[in-house]
C-alpha positions as a Markdown table, in Angstrom:
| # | Residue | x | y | z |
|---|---|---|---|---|
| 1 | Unk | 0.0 | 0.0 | 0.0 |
| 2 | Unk | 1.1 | 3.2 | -1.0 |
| 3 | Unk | 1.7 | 6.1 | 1.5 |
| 4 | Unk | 0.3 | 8.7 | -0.7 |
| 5 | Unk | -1.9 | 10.7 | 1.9 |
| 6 | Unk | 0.3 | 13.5 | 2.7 |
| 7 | Unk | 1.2 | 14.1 | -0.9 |
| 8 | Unk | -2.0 | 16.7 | -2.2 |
| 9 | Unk | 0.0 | 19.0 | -4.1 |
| 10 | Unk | 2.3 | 19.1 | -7.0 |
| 11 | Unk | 5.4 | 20.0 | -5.3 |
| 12 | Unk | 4.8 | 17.2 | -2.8 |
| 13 | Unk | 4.8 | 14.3 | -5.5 |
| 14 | Unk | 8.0 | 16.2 | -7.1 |
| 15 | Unk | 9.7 | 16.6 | -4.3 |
| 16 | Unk | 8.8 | 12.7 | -2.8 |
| 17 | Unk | 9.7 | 12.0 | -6.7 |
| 18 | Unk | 13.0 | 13.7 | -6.3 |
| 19 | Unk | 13.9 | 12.1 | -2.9 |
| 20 | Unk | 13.2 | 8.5 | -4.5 |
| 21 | Unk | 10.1 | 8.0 | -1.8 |
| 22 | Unk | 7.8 | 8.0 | -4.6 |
| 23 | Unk | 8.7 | 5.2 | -7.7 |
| 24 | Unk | 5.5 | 4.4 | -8.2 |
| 25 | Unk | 2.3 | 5.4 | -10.9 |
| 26 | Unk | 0.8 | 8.8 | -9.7 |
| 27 | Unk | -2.8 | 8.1 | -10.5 |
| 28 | Unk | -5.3 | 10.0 | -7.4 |
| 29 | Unk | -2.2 | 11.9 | -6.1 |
| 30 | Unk | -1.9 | 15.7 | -5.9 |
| 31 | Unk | -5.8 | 16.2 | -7.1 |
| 32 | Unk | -7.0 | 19.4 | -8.6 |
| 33 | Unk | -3.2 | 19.6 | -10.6 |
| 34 | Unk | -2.6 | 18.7 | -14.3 |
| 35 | Unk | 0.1 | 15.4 | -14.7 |
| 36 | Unk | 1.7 | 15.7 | -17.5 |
| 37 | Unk | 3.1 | 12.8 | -20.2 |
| 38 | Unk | 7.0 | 13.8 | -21.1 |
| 39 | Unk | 9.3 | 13.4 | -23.5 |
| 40 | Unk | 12.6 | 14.2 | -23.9 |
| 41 | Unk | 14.9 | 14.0 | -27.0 |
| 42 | Unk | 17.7 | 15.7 | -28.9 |
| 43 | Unk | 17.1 | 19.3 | -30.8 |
| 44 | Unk | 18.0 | 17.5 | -33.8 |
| 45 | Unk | 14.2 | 16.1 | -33.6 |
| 46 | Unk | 12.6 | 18.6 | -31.9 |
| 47 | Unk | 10.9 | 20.3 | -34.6 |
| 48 | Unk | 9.4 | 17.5 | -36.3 |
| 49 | Unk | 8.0 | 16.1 | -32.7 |
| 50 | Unk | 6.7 | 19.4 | -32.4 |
| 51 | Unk | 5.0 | 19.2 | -35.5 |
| 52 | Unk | 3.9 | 15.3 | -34.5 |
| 53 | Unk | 2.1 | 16.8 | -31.7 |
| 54 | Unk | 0.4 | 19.7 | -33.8 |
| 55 | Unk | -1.2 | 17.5 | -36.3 |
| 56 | Unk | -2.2 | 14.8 | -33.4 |
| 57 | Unk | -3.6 | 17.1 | -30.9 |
| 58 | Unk | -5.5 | 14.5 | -29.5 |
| 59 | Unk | -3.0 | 12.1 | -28.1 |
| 60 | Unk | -0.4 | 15.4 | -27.9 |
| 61 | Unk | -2.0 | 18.1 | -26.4 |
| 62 | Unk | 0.5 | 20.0 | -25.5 |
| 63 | Unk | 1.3 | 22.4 | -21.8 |
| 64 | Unk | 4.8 | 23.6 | -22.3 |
| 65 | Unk | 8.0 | 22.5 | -24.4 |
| 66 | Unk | 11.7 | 23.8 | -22.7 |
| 67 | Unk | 14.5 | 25.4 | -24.4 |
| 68 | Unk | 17.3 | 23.2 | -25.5 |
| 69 | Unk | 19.4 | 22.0 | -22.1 |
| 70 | Unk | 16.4 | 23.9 | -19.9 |
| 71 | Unk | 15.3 | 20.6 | -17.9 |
| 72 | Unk | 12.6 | 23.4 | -16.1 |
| 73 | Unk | 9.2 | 23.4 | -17.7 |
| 74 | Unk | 9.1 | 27.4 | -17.2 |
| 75 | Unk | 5.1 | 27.6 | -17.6 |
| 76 | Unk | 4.2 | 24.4 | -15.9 |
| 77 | Unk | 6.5 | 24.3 | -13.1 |
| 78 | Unk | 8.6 | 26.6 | -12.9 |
| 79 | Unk | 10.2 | 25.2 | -9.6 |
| 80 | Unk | 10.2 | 21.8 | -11.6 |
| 81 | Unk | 13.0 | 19.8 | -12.8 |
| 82 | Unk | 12.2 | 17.3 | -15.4 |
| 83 | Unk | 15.1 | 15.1 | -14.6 |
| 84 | Unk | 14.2 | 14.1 | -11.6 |
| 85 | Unk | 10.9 | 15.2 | -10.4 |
| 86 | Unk | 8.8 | 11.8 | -12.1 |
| 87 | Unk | 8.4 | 9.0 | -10.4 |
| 88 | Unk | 10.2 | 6.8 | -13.0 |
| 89 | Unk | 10.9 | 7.3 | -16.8 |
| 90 | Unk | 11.8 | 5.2 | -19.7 |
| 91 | Unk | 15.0 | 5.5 | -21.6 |
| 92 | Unk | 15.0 | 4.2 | -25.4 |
| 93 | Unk | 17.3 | 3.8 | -27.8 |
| 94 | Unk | 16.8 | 2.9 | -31.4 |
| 95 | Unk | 13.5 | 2.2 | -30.6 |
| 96 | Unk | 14.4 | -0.4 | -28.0 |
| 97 | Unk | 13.7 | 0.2 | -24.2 |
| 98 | Unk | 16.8 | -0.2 | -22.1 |
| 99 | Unk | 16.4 | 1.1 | -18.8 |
| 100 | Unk | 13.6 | 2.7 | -16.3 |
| 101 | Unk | 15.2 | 4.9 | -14.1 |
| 102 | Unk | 14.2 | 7.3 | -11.1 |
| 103 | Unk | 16.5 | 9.8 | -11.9 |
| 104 | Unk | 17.8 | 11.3 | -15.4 |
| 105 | Unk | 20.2 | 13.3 | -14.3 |
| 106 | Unk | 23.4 | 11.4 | -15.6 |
| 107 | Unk | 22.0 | 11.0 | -19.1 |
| 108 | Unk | 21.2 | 14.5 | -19.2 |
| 109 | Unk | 22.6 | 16.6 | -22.3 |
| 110 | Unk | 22.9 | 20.7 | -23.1 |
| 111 | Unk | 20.9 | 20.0 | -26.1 |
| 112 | Unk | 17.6 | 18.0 | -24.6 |
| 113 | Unk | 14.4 | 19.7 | -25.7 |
| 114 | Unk | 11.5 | 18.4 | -23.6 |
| 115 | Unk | 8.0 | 18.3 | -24.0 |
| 116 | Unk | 5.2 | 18.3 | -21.5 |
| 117 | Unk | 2.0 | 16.6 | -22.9 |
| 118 | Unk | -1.7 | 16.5 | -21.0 |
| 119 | Unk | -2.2 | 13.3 | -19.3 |
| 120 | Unk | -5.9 | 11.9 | -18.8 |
| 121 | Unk | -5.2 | 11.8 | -15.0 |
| 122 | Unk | -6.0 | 15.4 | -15.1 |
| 123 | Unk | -10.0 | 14.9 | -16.2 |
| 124 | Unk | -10.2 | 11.6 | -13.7 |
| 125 | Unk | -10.6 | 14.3 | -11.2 |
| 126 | Unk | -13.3 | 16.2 | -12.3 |
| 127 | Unk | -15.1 | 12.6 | -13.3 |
| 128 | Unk | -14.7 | 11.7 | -9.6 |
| 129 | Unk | -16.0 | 14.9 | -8.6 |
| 130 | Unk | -19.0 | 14.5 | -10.9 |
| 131 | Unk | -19.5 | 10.8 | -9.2 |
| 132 | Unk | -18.7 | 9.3 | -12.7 |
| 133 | Unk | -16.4 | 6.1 | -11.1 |
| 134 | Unk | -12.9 | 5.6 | -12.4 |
| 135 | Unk | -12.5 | 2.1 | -11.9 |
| 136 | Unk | -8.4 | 2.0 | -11.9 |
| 137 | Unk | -8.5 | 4.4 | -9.2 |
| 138 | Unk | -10.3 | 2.0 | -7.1 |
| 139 | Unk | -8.7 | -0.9 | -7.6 |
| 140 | Unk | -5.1 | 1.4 | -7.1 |
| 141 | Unk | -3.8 | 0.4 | -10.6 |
| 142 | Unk | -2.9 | 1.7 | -13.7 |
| 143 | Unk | -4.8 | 3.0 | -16.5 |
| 144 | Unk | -4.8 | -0.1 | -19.0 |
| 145 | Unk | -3.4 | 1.5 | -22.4 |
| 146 | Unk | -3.8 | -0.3 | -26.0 |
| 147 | Unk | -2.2 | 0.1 | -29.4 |
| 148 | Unk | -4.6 | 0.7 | -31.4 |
| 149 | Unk | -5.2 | 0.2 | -35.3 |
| 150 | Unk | -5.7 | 3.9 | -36.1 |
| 151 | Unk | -2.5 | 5.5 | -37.7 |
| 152 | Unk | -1.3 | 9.3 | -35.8 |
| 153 | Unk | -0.4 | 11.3 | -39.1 |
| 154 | Unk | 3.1 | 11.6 | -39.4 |
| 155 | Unk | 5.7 | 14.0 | -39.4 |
| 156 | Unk | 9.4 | 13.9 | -40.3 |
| 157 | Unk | 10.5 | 10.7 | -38.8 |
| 158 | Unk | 8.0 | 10.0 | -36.2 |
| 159 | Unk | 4.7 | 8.0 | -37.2 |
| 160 | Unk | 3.0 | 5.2 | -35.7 |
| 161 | Unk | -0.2 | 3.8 | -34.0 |
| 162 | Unk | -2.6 | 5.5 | -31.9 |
| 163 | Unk | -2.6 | 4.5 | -28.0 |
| 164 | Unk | -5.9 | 5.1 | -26.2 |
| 165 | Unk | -6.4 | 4.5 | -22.5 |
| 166 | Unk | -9.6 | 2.8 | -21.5 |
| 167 | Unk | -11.8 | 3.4 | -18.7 |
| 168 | Unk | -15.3 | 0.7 | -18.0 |
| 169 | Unk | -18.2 | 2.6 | -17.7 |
| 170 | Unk | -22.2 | 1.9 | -17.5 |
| 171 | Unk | -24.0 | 4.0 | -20.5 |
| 172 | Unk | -25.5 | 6.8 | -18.7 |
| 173 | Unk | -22.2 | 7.5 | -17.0 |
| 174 | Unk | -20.2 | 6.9 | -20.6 |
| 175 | Unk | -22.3 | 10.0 | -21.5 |
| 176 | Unk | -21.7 | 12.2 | -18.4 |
| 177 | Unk | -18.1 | 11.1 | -19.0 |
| 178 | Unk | -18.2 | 12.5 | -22.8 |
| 179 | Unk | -20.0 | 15.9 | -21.4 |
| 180 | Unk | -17.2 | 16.6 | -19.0 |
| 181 | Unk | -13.9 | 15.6 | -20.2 |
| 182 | Unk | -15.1 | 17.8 | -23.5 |
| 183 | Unk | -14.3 | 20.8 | -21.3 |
| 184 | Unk | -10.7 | 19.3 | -21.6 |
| 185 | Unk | -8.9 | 19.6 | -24.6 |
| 186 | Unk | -5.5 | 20.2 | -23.6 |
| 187 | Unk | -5.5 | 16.5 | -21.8 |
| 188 | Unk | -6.7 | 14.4 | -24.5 |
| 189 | Unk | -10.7 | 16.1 | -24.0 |
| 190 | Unk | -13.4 | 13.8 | -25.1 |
| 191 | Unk | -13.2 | 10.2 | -25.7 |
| 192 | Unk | -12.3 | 8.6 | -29.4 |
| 193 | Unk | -14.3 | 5.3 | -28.8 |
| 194 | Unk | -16.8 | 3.7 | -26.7 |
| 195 | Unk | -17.6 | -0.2 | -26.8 |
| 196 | Unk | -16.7 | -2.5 | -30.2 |
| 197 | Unk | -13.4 | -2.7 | -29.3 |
| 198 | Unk | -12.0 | -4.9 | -32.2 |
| 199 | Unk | -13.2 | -1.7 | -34.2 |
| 200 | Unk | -9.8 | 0.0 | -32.8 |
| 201 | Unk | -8.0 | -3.4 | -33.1 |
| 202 | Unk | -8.3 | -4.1 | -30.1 |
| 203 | Unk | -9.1 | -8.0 | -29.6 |
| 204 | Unk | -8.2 | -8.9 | -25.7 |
| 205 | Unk | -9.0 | -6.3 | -22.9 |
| 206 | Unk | -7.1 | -8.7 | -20.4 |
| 207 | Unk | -3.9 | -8.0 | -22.1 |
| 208 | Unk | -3.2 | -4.4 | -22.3 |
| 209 | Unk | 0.0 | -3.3 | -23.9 |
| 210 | Unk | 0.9 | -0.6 | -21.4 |
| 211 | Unk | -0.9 | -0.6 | -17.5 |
| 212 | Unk | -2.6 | -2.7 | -15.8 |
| 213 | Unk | -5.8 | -5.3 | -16.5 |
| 214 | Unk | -9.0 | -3.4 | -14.9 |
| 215 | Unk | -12.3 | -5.3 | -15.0 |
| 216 | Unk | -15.1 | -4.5 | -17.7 |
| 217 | Unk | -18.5 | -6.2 | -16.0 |
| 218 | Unk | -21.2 | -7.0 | -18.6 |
| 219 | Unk | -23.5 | -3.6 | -18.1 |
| 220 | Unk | -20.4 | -1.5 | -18.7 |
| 221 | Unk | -18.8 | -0.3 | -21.9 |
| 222 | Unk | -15.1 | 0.1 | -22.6 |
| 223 | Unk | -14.4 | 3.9 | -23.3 |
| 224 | Unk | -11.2 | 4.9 | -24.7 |
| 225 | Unk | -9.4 | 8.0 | -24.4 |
| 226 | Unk | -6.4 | 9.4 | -26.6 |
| 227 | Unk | -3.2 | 8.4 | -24.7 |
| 228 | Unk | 0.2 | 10.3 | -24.1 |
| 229 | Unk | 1.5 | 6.9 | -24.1 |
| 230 | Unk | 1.2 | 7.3 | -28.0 |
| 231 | Unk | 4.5 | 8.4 | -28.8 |
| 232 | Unk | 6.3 | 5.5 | -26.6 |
| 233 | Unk | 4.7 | 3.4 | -29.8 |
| 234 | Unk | 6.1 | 6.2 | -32.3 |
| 235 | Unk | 9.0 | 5.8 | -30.7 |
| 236 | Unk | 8.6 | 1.9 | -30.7 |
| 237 | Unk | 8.3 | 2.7 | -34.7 |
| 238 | Unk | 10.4 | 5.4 | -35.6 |
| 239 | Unk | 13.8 | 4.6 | -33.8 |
| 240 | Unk | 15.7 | 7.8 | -33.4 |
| 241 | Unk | 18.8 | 7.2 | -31.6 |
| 242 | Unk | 18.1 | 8.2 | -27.8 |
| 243 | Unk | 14.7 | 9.3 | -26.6 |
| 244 | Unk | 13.5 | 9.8 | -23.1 |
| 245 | Unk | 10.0 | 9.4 | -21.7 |
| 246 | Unk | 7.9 | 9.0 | -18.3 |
| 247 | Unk | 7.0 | 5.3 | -17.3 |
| 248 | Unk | 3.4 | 4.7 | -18.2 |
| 249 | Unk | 1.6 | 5.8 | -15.2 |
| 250 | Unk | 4.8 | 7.7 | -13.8 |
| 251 | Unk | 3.6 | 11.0 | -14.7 |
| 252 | Unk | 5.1 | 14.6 | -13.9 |
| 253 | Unk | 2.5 | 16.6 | -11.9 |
| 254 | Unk | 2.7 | 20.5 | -13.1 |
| 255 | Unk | 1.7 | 23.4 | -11.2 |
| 256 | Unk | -0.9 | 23.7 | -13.4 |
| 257 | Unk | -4.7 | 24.1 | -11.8 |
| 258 | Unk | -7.0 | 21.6 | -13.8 |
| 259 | Unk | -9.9 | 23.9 | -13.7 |
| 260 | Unk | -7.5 | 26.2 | -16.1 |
| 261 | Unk | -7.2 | 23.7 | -18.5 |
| 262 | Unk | -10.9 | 23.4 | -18.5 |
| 263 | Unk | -13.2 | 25.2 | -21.5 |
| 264 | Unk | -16.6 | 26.7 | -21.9 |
């Protein structure tokens, strides 16, 4: 069980990040903040990740991308350090994982350029607030994430399959759940599917290729959100030489208020 009580803001799960208390997926910590997908590569890239993101706003939204060497994320922490303020991250090479540290620090290099992306854990509060459950939350795992068989548009060399997270939810609540994580945009906003799986390519919900198996009971539908998972699989496609990214689940929490995120 984790002790995760006295962490209820942003700079307390960075700073327990930091420390090494916390290792562990932030899902339910620190709510009312926006978490944040990350990823980290070499300028070289940056501009046509940037323009990956731009024509896949869905599973991209963007909240902030640093200058070149900056590991501070000036708009959505700006007492933040990227390198070793998540839990755990994911270091890939060639498109090959190799190592899931706690701390980036010793990899780190003057010409990094990383970029914060919304993370769905952001809406999960304001579904809980609404009384709209969040399964994972109960059980204390992690979202379940699937490749899916819809294809991001590419840019430069980064394309790849679509990730979605899925969440089980009872039809009246799948629609409440449309309504409010509309108001969200700028973390992944309304969902891209509900139910028929194999429409997405999905064929086994007990297997999910990133997170955790979570229950779907036979009055509840699947309901899949855009993922910030996504570009671990345009990673997993597009091999550039070194990238850096959060562990699924592992996210950085920003300073950034949810409700500021929100629209209309």
């Amino acid at each position: 069980m984790r002790d995760i009580e006295h962490l209820q803001t942003a700079a307390q799960v960075r700073g327990a990040a930091r420390k090494g208390e916390l290792t562990e997926q932030t899902s339910g910590l620190a709510p009312g903040f926006a978490q944040a997908n990350l990823v980290v590569l070499p300028r070289e890239f940056a501009a046509d990740f940037l323009l990956f993101c731009q024509r896949n706003p869905k599973p991209c939204p963007l909240l902030d991308v640093t200058s070149a060497g900056d590991p501070t994320p000036r708009r959505a922490a700006p007492t933040g350090d990227l390198r070793t303020d998540l839990p755990r991250y994911r270091v890939w090479e060639h498109g090959q994982l190799v190592d899931e540290p706690t701390d980036i620090s010793h990899l780190w290099r003057d010409d990094f350029v990383s970029f914060v992306i919304g993370c769905s854990f952001t809406f999960e509060a304001a579904l809980l607030r609404a009384a709209v459950p969040v399964r994972h939350i109960e059980l204390g795992r992690n979202v379940p994430m699937f490749k899916t068989n819809r294809p991001c548009a590419a840019a430069g060399i980064f394309h790849g399959p679509l990730v979605v997270s899925m969440r089980p939810l009872k039809p009246a609540d799948a629609i409440r759940a449309v309504q409010i994580t509309s108001r969200y945009p700028s973390v992944h906003g309304a969902p891209v599917h509900l139910g028929l799986p194999e429409q997405i390519g999905i064929t086994d919900l007990s297997r999910p290729d990133f997170g955790d198996v979570v229950p779907v009971e036979a009055d509840e539908l699947p309901v899949f959100w855009a993922c910030g998972v996504t570009p671990q699989a345009v990673i997993m496609a597009a091999k550039p030489p070194l990238v850096i990214t959060h562990s699924p689940g592992c996210m950085f929490v920003t300073d950034l208020l949810d409700e500021e995120l929100a629209v209309g």
